[in-house]
C-alpha positions as CSV (number, residue, x, y, z in Angstrom):
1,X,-9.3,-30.0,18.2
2,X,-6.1,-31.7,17.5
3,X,-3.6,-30.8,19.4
4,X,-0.7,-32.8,17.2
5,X,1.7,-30.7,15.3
6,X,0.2,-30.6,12.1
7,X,1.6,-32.8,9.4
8,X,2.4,-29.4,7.0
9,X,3.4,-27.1,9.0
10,X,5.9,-24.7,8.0
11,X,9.8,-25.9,8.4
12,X,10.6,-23.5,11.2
13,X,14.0,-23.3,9.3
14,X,16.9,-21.5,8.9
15,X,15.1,-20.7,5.7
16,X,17.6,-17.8,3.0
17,X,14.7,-15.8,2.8
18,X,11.4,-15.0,3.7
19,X,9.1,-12.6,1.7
20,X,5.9,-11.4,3.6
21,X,2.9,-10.5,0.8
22,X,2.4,-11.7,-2.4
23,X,1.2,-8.8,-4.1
24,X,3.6,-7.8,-6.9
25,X,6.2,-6.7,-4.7
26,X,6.3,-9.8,-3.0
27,X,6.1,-12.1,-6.2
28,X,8.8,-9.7,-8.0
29,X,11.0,-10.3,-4.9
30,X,10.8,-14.1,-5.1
31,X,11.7,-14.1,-8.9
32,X,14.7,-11.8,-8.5
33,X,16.1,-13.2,-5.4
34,X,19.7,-15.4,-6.4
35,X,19.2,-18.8,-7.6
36,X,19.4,-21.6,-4.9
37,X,18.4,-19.8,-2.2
38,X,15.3,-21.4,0.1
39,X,12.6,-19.3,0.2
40,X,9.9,-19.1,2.0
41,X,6.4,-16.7,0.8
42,X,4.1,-16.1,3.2
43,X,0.6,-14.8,2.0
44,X,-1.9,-13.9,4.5
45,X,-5.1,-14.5,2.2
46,X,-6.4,-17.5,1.3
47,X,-7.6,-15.7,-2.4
48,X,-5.8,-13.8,-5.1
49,X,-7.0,-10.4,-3.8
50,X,-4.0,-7.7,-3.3
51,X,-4.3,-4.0,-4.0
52,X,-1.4,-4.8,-7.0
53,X,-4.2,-6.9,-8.1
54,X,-6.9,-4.2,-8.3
55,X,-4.7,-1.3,-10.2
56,X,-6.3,-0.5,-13.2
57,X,-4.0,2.4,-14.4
58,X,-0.9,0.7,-15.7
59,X,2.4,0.9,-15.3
60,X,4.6,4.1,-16.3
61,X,7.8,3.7,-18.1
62,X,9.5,5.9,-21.2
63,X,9.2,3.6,-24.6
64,X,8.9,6.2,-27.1
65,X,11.1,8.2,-28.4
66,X,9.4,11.7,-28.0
67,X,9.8,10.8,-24.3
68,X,12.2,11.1,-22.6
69,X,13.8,9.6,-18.6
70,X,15.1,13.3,-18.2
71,X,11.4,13.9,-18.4
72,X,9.3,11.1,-16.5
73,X,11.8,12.4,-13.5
74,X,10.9,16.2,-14.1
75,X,6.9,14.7,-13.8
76,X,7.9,12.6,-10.6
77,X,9.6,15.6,-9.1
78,X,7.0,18.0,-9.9
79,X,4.4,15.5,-8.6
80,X,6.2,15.1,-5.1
81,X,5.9,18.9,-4.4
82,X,9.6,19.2,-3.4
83,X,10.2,16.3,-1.0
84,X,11.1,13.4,-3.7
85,X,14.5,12.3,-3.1
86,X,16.7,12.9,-6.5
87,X,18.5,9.8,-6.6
88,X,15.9,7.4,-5.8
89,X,14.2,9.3,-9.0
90,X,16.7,8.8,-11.2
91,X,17.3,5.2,-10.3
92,X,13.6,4.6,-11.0
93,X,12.5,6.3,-14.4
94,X,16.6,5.0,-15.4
95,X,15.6,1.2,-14.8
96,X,12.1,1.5,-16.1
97,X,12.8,0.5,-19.9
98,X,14.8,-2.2,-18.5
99,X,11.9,-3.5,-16.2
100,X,9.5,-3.5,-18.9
101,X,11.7,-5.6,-21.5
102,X,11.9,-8.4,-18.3
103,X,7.9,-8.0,-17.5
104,X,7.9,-9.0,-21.5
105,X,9.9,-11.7,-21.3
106,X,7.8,-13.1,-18.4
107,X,5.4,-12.9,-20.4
108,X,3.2,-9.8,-20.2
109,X,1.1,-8.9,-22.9
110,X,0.7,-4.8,-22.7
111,X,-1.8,-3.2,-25.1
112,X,-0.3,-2.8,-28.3
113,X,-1.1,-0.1,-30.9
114,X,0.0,0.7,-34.9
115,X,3.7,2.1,-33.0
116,X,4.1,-0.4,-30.8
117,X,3.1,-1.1,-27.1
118,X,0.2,1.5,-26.4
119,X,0.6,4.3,-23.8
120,X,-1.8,6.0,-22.4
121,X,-2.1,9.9,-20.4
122,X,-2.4,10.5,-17.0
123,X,-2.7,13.2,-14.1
124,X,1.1,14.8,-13.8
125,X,2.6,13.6,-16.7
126,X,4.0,15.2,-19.8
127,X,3.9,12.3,-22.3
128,X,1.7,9.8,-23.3
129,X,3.8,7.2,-21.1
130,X,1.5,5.0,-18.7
131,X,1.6,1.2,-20.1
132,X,-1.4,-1.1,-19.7
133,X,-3.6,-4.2,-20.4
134,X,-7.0,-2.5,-20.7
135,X,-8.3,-1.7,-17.3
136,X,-6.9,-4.4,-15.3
137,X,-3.2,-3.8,-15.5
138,X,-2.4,-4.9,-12.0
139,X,-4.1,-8.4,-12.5
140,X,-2.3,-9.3,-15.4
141,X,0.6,-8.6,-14.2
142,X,0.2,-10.4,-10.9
143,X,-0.9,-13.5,-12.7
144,X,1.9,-13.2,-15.1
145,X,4.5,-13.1,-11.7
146,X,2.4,-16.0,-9.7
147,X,3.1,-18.1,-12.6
148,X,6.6,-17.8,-12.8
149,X,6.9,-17.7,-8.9
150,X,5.1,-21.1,-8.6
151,X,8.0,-22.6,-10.6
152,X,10.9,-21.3,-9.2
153,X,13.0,-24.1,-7.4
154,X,13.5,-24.1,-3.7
155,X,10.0,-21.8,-3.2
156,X,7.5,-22.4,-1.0
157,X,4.0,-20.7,-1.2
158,X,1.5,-20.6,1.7
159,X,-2.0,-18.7,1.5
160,X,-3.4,-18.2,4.8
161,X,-0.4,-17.5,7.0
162,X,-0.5,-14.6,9.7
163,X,2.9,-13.1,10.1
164,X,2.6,-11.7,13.7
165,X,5.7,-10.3,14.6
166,X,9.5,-10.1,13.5
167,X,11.9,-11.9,15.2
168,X,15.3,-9.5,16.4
169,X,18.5,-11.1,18.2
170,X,21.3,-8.9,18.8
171,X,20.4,-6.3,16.5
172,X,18.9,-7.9,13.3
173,X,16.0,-9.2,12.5
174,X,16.4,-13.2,11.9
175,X,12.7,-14.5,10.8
176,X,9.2,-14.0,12.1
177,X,6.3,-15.6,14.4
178,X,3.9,-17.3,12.2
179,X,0.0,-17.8,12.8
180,X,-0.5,-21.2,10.6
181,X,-3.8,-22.3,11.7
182,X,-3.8,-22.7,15.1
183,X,-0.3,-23.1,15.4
184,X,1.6,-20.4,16.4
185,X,5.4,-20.9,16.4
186,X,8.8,-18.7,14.9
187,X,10.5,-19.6,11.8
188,X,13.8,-18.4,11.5
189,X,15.7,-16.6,8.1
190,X,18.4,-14.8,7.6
191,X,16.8,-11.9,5.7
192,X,13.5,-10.8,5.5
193,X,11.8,-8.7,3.2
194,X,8.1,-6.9,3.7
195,X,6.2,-6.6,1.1
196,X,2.8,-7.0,2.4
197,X,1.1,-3.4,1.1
198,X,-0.4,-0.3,2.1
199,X,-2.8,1.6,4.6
200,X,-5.7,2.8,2.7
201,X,-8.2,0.9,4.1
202,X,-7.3,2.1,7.3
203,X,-9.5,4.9,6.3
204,X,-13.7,4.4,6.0
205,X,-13.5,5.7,2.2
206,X,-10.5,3.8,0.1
207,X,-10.0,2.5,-3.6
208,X,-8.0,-0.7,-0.8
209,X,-8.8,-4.4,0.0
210,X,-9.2,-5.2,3.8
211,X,-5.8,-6.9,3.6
212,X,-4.1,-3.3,3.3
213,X,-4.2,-1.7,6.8
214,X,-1.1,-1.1,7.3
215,X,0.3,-3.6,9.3
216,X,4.0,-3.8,7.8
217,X,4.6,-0.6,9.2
218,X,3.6,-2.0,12.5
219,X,5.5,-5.2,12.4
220,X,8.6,-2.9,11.1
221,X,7.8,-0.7,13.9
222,X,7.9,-2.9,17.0
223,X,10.9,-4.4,15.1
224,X,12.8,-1.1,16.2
225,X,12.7,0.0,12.3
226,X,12.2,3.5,10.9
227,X,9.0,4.9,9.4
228,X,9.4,8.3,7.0
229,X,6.5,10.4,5.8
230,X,3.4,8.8,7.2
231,X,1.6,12.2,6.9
232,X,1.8,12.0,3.0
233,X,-1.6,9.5,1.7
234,X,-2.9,10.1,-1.6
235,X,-7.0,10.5,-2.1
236,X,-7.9,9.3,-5.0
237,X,-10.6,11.9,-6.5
238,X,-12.5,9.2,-8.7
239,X,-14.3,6.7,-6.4
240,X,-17.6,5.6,-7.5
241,X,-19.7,6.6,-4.6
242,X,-23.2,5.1,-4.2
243,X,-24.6,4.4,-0.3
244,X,-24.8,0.9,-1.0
245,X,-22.1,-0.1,-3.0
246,X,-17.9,0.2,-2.0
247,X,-15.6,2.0,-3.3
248,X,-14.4,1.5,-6.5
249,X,-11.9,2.9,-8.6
250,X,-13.1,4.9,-11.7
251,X,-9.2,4.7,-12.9
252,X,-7.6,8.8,-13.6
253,X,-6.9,7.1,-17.3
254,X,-10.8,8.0,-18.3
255,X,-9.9,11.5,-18.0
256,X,-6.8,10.8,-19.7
257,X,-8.8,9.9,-22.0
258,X,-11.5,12.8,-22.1
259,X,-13.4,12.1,-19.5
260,X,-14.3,15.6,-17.6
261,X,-15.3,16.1,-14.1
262,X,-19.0,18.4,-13.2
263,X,-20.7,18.9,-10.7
264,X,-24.8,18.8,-10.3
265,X,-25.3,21.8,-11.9
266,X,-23.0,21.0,-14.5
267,X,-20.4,22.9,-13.9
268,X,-16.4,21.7,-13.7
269,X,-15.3,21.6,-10.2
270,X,-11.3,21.6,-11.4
271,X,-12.1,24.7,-13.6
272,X,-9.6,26.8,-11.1
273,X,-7.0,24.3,-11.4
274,X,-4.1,25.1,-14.5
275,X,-4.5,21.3,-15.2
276,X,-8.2,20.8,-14.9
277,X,-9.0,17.1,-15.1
278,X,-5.7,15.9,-15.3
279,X,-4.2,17.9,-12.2
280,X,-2.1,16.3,-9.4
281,X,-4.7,14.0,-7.6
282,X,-4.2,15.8,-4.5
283,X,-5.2,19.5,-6.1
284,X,-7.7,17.4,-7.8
285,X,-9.4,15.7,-4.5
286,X,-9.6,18.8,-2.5
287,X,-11.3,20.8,-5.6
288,X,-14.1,18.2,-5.4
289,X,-14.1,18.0,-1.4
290,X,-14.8,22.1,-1.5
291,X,-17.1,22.1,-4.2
292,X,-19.2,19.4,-2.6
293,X,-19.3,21.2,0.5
294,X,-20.3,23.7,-1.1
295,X,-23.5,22.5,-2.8
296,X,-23.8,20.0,0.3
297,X,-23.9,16.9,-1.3
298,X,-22.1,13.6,-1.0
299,X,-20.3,13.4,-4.8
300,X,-19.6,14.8,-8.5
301,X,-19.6,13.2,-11.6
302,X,-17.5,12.1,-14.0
303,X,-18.5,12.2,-17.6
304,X,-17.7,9.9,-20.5
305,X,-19.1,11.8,-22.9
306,X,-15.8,12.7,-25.0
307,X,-14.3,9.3,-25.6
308,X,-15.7,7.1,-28.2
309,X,-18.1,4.1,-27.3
310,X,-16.1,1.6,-29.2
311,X,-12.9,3.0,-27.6
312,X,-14.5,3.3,-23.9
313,X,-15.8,-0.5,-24.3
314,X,-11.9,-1.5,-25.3
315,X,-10.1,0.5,-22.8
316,X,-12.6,0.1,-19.9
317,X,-13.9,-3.2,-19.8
318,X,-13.7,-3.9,-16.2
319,X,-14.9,-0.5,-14.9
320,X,-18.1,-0.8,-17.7
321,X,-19.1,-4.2,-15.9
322,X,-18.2,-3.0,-12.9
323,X,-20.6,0.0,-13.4
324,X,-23.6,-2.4,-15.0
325,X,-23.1,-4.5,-11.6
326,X,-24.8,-1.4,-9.7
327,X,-26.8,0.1,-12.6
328,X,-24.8,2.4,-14.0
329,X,-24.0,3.3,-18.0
330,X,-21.1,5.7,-18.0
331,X,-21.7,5.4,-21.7
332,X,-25.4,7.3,-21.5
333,X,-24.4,9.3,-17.9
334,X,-22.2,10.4,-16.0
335,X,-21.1,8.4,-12.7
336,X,-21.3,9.6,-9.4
337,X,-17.6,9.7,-7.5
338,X,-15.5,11.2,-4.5
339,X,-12.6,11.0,-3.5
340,X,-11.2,7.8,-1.4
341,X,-7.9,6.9,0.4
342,X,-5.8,5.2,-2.5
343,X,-2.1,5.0,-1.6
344,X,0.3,5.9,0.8
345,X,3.2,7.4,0.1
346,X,5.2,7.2,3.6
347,X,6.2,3.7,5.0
348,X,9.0,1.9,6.6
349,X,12.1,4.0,5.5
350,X,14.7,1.8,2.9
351,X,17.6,2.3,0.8
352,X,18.3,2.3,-2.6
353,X,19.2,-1.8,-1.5
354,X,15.7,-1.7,-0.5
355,X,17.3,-2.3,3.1
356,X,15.4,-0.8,6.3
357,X,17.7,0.3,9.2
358,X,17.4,-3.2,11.0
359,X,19.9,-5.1,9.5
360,X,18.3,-8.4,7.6
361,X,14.8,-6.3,7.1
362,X,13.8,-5.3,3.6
363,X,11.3,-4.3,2.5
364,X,9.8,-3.4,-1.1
365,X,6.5,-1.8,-2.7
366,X,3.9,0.3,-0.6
367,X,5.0,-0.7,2.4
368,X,8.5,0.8,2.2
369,X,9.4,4.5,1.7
370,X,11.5,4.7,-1.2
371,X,11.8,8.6,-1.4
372,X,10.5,8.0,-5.1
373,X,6.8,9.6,-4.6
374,X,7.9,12.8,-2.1
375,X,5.1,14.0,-0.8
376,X,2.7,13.2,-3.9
377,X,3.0,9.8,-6.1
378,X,2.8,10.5,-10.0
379,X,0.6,8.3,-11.4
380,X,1.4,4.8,-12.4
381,X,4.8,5.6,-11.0
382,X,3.5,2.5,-7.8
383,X,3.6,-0.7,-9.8
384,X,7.0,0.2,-11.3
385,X,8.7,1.2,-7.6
386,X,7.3,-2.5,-6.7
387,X,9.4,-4.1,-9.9
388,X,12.4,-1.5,-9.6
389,X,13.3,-2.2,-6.3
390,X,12.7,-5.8,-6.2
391,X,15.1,-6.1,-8.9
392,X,17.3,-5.1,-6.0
393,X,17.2,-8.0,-4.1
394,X,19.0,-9.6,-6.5
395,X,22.1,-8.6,-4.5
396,X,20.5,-9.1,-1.1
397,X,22.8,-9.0,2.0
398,X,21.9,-12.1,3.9
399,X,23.0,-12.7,7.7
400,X,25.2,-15.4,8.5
401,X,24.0,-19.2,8.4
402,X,21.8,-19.3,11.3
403,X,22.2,-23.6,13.6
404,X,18.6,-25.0,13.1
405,X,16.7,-25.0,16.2
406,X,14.9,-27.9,17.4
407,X,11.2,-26.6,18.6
408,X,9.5,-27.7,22.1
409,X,6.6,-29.6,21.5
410,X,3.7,-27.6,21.1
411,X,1.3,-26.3,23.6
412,X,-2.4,-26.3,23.9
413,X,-3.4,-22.7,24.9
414,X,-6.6,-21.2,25.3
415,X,-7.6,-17.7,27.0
416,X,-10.7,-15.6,26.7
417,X,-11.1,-12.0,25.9
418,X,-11.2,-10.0,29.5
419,X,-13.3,-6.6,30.2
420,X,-16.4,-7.9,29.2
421,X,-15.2,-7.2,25.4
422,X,-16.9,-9.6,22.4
423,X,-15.4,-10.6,18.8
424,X,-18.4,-8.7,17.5
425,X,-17.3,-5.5,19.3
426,X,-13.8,-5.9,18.4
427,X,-14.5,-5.9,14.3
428,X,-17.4,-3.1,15.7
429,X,-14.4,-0.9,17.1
430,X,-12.1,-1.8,13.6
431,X,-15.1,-0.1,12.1
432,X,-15.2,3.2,13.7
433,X,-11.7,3.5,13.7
434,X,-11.7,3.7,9.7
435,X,-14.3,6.4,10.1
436,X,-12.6,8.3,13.0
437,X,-9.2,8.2,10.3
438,X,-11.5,9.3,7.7
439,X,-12.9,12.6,10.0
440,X,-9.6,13.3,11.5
441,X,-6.7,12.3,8.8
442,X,-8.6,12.4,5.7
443,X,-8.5,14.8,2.3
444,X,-8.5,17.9,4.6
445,X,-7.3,17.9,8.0
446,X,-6.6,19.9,11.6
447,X,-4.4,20.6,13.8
448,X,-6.8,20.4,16.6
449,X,-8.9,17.6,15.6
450,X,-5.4,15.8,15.3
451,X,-4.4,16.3,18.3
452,X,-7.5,15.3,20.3
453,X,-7.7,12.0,17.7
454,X,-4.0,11.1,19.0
455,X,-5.0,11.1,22.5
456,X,-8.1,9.4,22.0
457,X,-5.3,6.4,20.0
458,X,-2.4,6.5,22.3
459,X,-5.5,5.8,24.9
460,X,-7.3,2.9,23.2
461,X,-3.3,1.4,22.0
462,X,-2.7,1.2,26.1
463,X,-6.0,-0.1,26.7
464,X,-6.0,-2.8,24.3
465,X,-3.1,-3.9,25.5
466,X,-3.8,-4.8,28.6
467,X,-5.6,-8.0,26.9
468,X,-4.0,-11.1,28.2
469,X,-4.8,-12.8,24.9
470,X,-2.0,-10.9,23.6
471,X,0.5,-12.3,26.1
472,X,0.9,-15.3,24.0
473,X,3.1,-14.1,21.1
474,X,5.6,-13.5,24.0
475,X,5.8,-17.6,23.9
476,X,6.6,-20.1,21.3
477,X,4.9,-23.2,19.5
478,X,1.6,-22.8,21.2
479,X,-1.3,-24.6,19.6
480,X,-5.0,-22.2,20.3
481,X,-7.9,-23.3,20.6
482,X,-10.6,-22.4,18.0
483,X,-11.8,-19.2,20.1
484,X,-8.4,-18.0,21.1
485,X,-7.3,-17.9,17.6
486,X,-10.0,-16.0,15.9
487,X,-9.9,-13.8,19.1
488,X,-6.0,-13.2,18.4
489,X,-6.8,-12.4,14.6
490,X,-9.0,-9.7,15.5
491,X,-6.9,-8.3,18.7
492,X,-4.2,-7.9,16.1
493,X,-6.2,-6.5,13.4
494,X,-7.4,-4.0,16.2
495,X,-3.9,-3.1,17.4
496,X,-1.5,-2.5,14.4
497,X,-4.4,-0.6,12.6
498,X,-4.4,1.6,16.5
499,X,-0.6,1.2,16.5
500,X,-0.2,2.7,12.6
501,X,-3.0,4.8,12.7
502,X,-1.4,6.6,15.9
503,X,1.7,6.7,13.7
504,X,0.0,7.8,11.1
505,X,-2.0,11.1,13.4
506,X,2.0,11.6,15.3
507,X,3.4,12.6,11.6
508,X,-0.1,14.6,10.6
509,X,0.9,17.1,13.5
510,X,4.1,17.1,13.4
511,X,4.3,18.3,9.8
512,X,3.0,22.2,10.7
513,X,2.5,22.9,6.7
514,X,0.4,21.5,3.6
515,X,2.3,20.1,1.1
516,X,1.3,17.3,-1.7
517,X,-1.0,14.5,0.0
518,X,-0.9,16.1,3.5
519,X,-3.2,19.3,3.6
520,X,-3.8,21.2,7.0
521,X,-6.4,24.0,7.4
522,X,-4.9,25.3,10.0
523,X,-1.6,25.4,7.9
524,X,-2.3,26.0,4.3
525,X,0.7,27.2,2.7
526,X,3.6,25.1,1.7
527,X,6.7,26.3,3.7
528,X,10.7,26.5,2.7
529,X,11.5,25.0,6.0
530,X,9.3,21.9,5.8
531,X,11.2,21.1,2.4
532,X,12.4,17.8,4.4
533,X,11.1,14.3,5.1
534,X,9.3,13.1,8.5
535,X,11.2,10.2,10.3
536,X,10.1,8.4,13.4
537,X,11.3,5.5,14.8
538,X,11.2,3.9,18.8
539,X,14.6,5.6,19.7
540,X,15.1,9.0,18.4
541,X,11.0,9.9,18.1
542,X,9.9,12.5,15.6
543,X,12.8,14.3,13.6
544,X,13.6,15.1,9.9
545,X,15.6,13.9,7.2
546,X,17.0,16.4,4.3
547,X,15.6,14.9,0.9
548,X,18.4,13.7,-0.9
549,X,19.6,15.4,-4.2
């Protein structure tokens, strides 16, 4: 290997800003950020894939006039079973309009009908409000941003970079430590703002790319940052669910539609439910969780029947093909489907600045906790909290000017896994912790089976620590060798998926109710006294927050 500094690695700065992610809260960041600024977009991936990417839904905003803001907030608030915080609401479904206008002059082409842009139903809301671009909303809109991003002045892009840990002095954060390659060095900022996605694929059933597994929450975390509502993950309850295939979102707008839901003997599984088909997703997933206990099988169906061939093949390209890829003809029968982990509501807590509580941290899209969703997202609502909020950043607070900092030269390092522990068995172990998150924090869970499943992840968190392979992000400019670094990769991928998913199972138990996306056998009824958020961060612990009217 050569151990020269390689000729394009990152500046190591002062860089204005650095945006972790470049989903659509990341690439909405970077457009909205003042002009002149440096900026610096680090992207993990080496491809285009990003769980922004995958949404097929659309994006909900009022544009016609038997709508109304007054109502998309009712929805949202009647979605969030009590714990959405009012203001963040109202700032939201107030700014939407606005936000679509600028995605149109960006250049987004939304679906257009004989009264304009086209709107489609979904679970929750009232109207006829969600936007879209067929099936594959969240792609065109991503390419739509990368476009722009790509020309901004001042911006660099790079794909493949592993941000692996946040850099604090005196009590704000002031850039990150970088894996570029084999180089691992810091790179300093003066702001920083996460926006490097969700959690769901910390669970063995999700609607989630790998890439979302929570690990903004634990950079935030070991930052000294708060985390709020980590109990609260939405299941989506159409998944299509064959043994050999992944999981893949059969998006809630074919019931919006007229698609229906049955079970193997053909009867409707959501026939209890005041909404039916188009209940909260929650109430949905844990209708079709008990009914296919019930019958003891592993899925329902979803039917197309209702909706008109030429208008299923022109609203549902992407899910048709996706479908033929496996067999399938929603068009002649139904489609097996169960629910999957699909979003998480909780995150690292923010402002309406989009500002965590460590000074020079933002953070914007699923990885932050807005108090827009409550305990239960509305539909659609996701991709518009992404744009909303990074609108903020227009008026980010940065830190002071920061003196460059000349780097050592690097280092060559090198150090071997220890306890007789492989690669292999470390992606093994990443494995059965999805299924263990699955059994324990899944559509239904326990208060006992949380419990024991924290132990069992506060003890494998200590033990994995105890690597010495780990030692090395405590130093600076180190160059690894070719084992060391895919060793470090998976170490970390092990760790904040054990560090989030411990976070994760702390917030389960301590919430002693069932409310929206967090449902507890043991605890079945929604209580007055729980009507408040769950905050946990390194120096106060567990504790609540009173939702905010």
């Amino acid at each position: 290997m050569d151990h020269s500094r390689p000729p394009d690695a990152i500046d190591p700065g002062p860089w204005d800003v650095v945006v972790v992610g470049a989903g659509a809260a990341g690439l909405m960041t970077c457009l909205e950020l003042p002009e002149g600024l440096s900026v610096l977009l680090l992207n993990r991936n080496t491809g285009r894939r990003s769980s922004s990417r995958w949404a097929q839904g659309g994006i909900a905003a009022v544009t016609r006039p038997e709508d109304s803001s007054r109502s998309h907030a009712d929805d949202t608030l009647s979605a969030g079973a009590g714990l959405c915080d009012g203001d963040a609401v109202r700032f939201l479904v107030y700014a939407a309009p606005r936000c679509v206008e600028r995605l149109q002059q960006l250049g987004m082409a939304f679906d257009r009908d004989g009264h304009g842009l086209a709107t489609t139903l979904e679970a929750a809301h009232s109207h006829r409000r969600v936007l879209h671009v067929q099936d594959r909303t969240g792609r065109a809109l991503v390419d739509v941003l990368r476009e722009r991003v790509e020309q901004r002045p001042g911006l660099l892009h790079r794909r493949g970079v592993r941000v692996t840990g946040l850099e604090v002095q005196n009590g704000r954060c002031c850039g990150v430590q970088v894996l570029d390659g084999h180089q691992l060095h810091r790179i300093q900022a003066r702001a920083v703002v996460l926006a490097s996605g969700g959690g769901g694929h910390l669970f063995a059933n999700t609607t989630n790319p790998a890439q979302a597994c929570g690990e903004g929450i634990a950079l935030a975390w070991d930052a000294g940052a708060s985390v709020e509502d980590l109990e609260f993950v939405q299941f989506h309850p159409t998944a299509l669910r064959l043994d050999d295939a992944p999981c893949f979102l059969i998006s809630e707008a074919v019931r919006g539609e007229g698609g229906v839901l049955v079970d193997g003997r053909g009867g409707s599984p959501v026939d209890q439910l005041p909404q039916r088909d188009l209940a909260p997703r929650d109430q949905v997933s844990r209708a079709l969780v008990q009914r296919m206990r019930q019958q003891g099988v592993a899925q329902m169906w979803l039917d197309f029947a209702a909706i008109p061939h030429a208008k299923a093949e022109a609203r549902f390209p992407t899910i048709l093909d996706r479908c033929s890829e496996f067999g399938l003809n929603p068009l002649e029968r139904p489609i097996p489907v169960a629910p999957a982990a699909h979003y998480w509501m909780g995150g690292v807590a923010t402002d309406l600045q989009a500002a965590t509580d460590l000074p020079g941290l933002y953070a914007v899209g699923e990885v932050a906790c807005t108090g827009v969703h409550g305990a239960n997202r509305l539909a659609s609502n996701s991709l518009m909290e992404c744009l909303v909020f990074a609108h903020r950043m227009a008026e980010i607070d940065l830190g002071p000017a920061l003196k460059p900092i000349s780097p050592a030269p690097p280092q060559a390092y090198g150090q071997a896994l220890e306890g007789g522990i492989t690669s292999a068995e470390l992606m093994q172990q990443i494995e059965q912790l999805r299924l263990f998150c699955w059994q324990r924090a899944g559509v239904d869970r326990s208060g006992r089976g949380l419990s024991a499943g924290l132990d069992q992840l506060r003890c494998d968190l200590e033990h994995l620590d105890q690597q010495p392979l780990l030692d090395c992000l405590q130093q600076d400019n180190l160059l690894l060798d070719d084992s060391s670094r895919r060793d470090l990769n998976l170490l970390l991928d092990l760790r904040h998926r054990l560090l989030t998913s411990r976070l994760m199972l702390e917030a389960c138990l301590f919430r002693r109710e069932s409310r929206g996306g967090h449902f507890r056998t043991d605890a079945p009824a929604t209580l007055p006294q729980w009507q408040c958020h769950s905050r946990l961060n390194r120096a106060q612990g567990l504790h609540t927050r009173a939702v905010r009217p």
